[in-house]
C-alpha positions in Angstrom: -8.6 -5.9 3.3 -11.5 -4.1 1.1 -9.7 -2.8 -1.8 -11.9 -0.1 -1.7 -10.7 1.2 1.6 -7.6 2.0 0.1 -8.7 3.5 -2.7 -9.7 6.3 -0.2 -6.2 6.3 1.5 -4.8 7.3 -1.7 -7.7 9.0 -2.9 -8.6 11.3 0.1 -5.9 13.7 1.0 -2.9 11.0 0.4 -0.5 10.3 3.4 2.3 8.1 3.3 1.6 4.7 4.5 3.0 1.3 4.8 0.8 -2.1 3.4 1.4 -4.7 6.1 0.9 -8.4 4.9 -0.2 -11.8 6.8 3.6 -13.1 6.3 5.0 -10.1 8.2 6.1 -8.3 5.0 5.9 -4.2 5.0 5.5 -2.3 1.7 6.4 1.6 2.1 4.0 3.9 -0.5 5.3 7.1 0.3 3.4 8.9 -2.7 0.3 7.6 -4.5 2.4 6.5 -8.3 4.2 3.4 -5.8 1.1 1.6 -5.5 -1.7 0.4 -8.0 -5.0 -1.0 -6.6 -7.2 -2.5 -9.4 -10.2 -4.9 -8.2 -9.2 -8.0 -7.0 -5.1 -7.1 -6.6 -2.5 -4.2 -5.3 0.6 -3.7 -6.6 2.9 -1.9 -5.1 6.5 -0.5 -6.4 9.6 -1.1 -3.8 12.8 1.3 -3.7 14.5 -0.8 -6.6 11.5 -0.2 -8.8 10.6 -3.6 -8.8 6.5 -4.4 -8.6 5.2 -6.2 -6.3 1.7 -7.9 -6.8 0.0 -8.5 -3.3 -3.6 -10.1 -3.0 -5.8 -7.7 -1.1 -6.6 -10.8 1.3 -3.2 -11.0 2.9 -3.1 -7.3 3.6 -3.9 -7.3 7.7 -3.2 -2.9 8.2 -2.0 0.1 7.2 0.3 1.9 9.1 1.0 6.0 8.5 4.7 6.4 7.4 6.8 8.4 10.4 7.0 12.0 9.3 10.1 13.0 8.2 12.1 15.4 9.5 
């Protein structure tokens, strides 16, 4: 995925969004300090805190978050 494109996801009126990965993997980024995007990698921060480092080749989507209710 071009980093670059999710830049301005986070960037451009933020939503909450999920990073889906070639493996099947889903990374919820429910507010823009859970996810880092520098220029050749993503991290991303799970529910236990821990960082995740994700190549921005095996992203395949991003998928809005359900609204809470």
């Amino acid at each position: 995925m071009n980093v670059e494109r999710i830049r301005k996801r986070i960037n451009g009126g933020f939503r909450p969004f999920i990073v889906l990965t070639s493996d099947g993997r889903e990374y919820p980024v429910p507010h823009p300090e859970f996810i880092l995007v520098a220029k050749h990698g993503i991290a991303v921060a799970d529910k236990d805190g821990d960082i995740v480092s994700i190549d921005p080749l095996h992203i395949v989507a991003l998928k809005d978050m359900p609204a809470r209710k």
